[in-house]
C-alpha positions, 0 to 999 in steps of 0.5 A: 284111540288116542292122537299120539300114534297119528302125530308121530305118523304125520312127522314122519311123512313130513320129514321122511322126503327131507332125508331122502331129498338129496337121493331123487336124482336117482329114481327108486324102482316101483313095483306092485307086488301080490302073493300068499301068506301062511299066517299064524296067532297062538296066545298064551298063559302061564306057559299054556297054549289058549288058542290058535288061529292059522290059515293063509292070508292074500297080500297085495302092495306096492314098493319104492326100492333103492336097496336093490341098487349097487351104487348108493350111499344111502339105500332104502326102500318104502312099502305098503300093503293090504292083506285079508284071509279066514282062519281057523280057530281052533282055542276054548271058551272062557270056562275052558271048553274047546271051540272051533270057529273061523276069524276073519282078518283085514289089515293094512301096514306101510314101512319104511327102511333106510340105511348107510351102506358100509365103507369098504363093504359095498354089499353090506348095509346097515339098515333101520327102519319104522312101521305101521301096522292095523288090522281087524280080527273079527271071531266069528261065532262058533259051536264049542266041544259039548255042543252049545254056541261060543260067542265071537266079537271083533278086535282092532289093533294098532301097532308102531314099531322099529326094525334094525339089522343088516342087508347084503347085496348080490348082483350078477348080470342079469339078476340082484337078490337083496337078503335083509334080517334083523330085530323088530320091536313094537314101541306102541300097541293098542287095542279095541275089544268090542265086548258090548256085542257079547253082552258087556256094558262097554268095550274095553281098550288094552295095550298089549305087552312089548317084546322083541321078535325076529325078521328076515325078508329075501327079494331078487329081480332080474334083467341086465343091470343096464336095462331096467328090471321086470319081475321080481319075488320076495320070500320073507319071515316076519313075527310079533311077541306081545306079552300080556297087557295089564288088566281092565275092569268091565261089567256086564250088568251088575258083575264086574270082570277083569279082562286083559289080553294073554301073551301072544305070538304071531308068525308070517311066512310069504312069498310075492310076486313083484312087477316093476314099472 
């Protein structure tokens, strides 16, 4: 993989205390966090559905939050966190025969999101925002419509990307909810198809395409504003939309083949469980 992602990762660790420094007075609420997704892949071509792959995911993370807070200037929240699940897949082999199998995922992601709470909206905030997000999508082999068995391999990818959009504030006193949606866009994809399992002389790295997707996420905690808060949940909706990444050359013995990642939709619906410390 090339060092690029991980130079702009590092800046930003570098620089992101530098932009916070003057809020540490006020401490950000710590939680820990674990829940359940409902996670779905569909890849795509020529408008024709190739593959899909759903099932849930278990999430576990931890947050630093200070969107939740009512007197800030300058809110904003960091988080990371690990998911895992098997899948079904349910898609075709590359002569067009149905198969079945399952996928097992593996990930990790962190965020962070920050903003300017707007003059004469309290509640209002505009947010930004910048991530990173990994993950392994292992297909597992599996028995095609006629019979025969349909060879899995193992996919790696690496994503940056931005998110932008707004925030709104509710407090009570005995509870805060936060509702925040918005536009996300992947300004670096990368990814690693480990081919040589299935016979080919190398694996092959792609990028799929970039395109915007969608985001919303709606957390509360409870407590009086006084005391410091315990529980919380967190619904949320996130997705990606990739396009189909250029062609690459691979051979397998003395055949060449043109390989490429299809257009490809992914679509998260979770919920969490947060404890604050």
């Amino acid at each position: 993989m090339r060092s690029s992602p991980w130079v702009i990762l590092t800046l930003f660790s570098i620089a992101a205390p530098a932009v916070f420094a003057g809020e540490l007075a006020s401490r950000p609420s710590f939680a820990v966090n674990a829940g359940v997704e409902n996670f779905c892949w569909e890849e795509f071509s020529g408008g024709r559905r190739l593959l899909s792959e759903t099932g849930p995911r278990l999430v576990v993370g931890f947050t630093l939050d200070r969107l939740l807070q009512g007197n800030q200037t300058n809110p904003y929240s960091a988080e990371a966190r690990a998911y895992l699940g098997v899948v079904d897949y349910d898609g075709q082999t590359q002569s067009g025969v149905s198969a079945k199998t399952d996928v097992d995922y593996f990930g990790v992601s962190a965020e962070a999101m920050g903003g300017l709470r707007l003059v004469g909206s309290p509640r209002m905030d505009l947010l930004g925002g910048v991530g990173m997000d990994t993950w392994t999508r292992d297909i597992q082999d599996g028995v095609t419509a006629n019979g025969s068995t349909a060879l899995g391999y193992r996919e790696d990818y690496f994503i940056l990307y931005g998110k932008l959009g707004p925030g709104f504030l509710f407090q009570s006193e005995t509870s805060r909810s936060y509702l925040q949606f918005g536009l996300k866009y992947p300004f670096y994809t990368y990814e690693r198809a480990y081919l040589t399992s299935i016979g080919f002389d190398s694996d092959v790295e792609l990028a799929p395409g970039k395109q915007l997707s969608g985001y919303v996420k709606w957390q509360m905690n409870w407590g009086r504003q006084a005391d410091k808060p315990r529980f919380g949940v967190s619904f949320y909706y996130d997705s990606y939309r990739f396009s189909a990444s250029a062609s690459k050359t691979v051979s397998a013995g003395s055949t060449l083949y043109n390989v490429h990642q299809p257009e490809s939709r992914m679509d998260v619906l979770g919920a969490r469980f947060e404890y604050y410390f």
